[in-house]
N, C-alpha and C positions, 0 to 999 in steps of 0.2 A: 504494500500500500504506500501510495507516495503523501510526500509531506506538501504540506503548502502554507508559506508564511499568508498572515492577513498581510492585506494591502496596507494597512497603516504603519507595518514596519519597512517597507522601501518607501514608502513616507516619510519615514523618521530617519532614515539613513540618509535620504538624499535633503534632507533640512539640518543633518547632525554633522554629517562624516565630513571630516576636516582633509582627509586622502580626497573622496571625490572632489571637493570642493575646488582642491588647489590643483589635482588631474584637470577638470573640468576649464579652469584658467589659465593654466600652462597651454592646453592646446590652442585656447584663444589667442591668449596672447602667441605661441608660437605663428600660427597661421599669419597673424596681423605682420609680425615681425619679418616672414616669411614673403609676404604679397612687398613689403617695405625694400627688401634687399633683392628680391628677382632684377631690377636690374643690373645691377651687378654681376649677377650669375652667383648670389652666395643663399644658402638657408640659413634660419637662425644658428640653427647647432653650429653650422661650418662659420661662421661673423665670432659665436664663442670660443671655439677650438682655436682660430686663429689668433683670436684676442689673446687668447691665454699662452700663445707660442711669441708673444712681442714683447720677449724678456730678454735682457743682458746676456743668457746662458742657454741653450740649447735645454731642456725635462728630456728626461727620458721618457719613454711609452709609458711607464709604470708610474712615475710622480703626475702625468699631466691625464693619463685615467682616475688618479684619487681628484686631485684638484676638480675636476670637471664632473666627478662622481659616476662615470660611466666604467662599464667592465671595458679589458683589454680588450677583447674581440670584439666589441661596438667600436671600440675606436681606432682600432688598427683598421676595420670595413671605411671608416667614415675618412680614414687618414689616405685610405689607397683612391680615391675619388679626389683629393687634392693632390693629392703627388701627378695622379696622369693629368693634372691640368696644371703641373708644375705648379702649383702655387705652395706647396712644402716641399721640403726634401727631409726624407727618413733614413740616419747611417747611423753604422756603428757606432758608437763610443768609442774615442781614440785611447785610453785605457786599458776599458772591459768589452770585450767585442763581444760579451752574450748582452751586453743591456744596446736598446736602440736611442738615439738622441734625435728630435724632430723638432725642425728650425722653418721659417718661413725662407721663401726664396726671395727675392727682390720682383716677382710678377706678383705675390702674394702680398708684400708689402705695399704693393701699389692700392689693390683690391681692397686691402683692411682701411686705405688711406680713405680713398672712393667711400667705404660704407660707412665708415666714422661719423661724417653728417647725417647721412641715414637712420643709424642707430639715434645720434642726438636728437633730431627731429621727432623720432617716430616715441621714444620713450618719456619723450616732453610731453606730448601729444597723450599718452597715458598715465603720467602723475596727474597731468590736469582733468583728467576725468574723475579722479578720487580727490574726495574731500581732502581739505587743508589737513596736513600733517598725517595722512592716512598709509602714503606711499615710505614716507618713513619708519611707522609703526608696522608697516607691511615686512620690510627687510630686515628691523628688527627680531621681526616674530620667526622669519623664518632661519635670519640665524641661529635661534636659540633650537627650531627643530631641529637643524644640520648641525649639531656639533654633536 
C-alpha cells in the first residue's frame, strides 16, 4: 500500500524549506546572470571560475574546487570547455606534477575584462530590487551557512 503525504505538507515545505528556497533563487538569478553574459560567450558558472583564476598565483584543481565548492569532476568538465576556447590553460605544477595549476590565458583575461561591467551592471540591477540593506543581510546569512 503506498503512502501519501497530505497536501498541506508540500505546502509547508515549499513556505519553510530554506534548501528550496535558495535552489529556487540560485536558478533565477543564475539564468538572469546567464541571458547578462551570453554576449560575451560566458555562463555565470564560467564569469565565477574565471573570476576566481584572477589571482597572483596559478590554484591548483583541488584548492579552486573547494573555493568554488564544486566536486573535481564538475570542474575539471567545466574547465575542458574553457581550455578549447583557450580562454584557460590547465599544466602541471612545476614542482609536483601529480597536482594540476589553472591560470587564465590573456584571451580569457580579455573576456573577464569584457564581462566585469556586465556583472557590475546586472548585480546592481539586483540589490536594487531588495529592500535597503536586505542584499547585505542576504551575504551575510549565507556566509554563516557556508562555513
Amino acid at each position: 500500500m503506498s503512502k501519501k503525504l497530505p497536501i498541506e505538507v508540500v505546502y509547508e515545505v515549499r513556505d519553510n524549506c530554506l534548501c528550496l528556497a535558495t535552489q529556487r533563487a540560485a536558478r533565477r538569478l543564475a539564468r538572469r546572470f546567464d541571458r547578462a553574459f551570453a554576449p560575451v560567450g560566458l555562463t555565470n558558472g564560467q564569469f565565477s571560475l574565471m573570476m576566481a583564476l584572477n589571482a597572483p598565483q596559478a590554484p591548483t584543481v583541488g584548492k579552486l574546487a573547494a573555493f568554488l565548492a564544486m566536486d573535481r569532476t564538475t570542474l575539471t568538465a567545466a574547465l575542458k570547455s574553457l581550455e578549447r576556447r583557450g580562454l584557460v590553460r590547465v599544466a602541471a605544477d612545476e614542482t609536483d606534477k601529480r597536482a594540476r595549476r589553472v591560470a587564465l590565458t590573456e584571451a580569457g583575461r580579455e573576456t573577464l575584462v569584457s564581462a566585469l561591467p556586465i556583472w557590475r551592471a546586472t548585480h546592481a540591477a539586483v540589490e536594487k530590487e531588495l529592500p535597503e540593506g536586505d542584499a547585505e543581510r542576504l551575504r551575510l546569512s549565507l556566509a554563516n551557512v557556508c562555513r
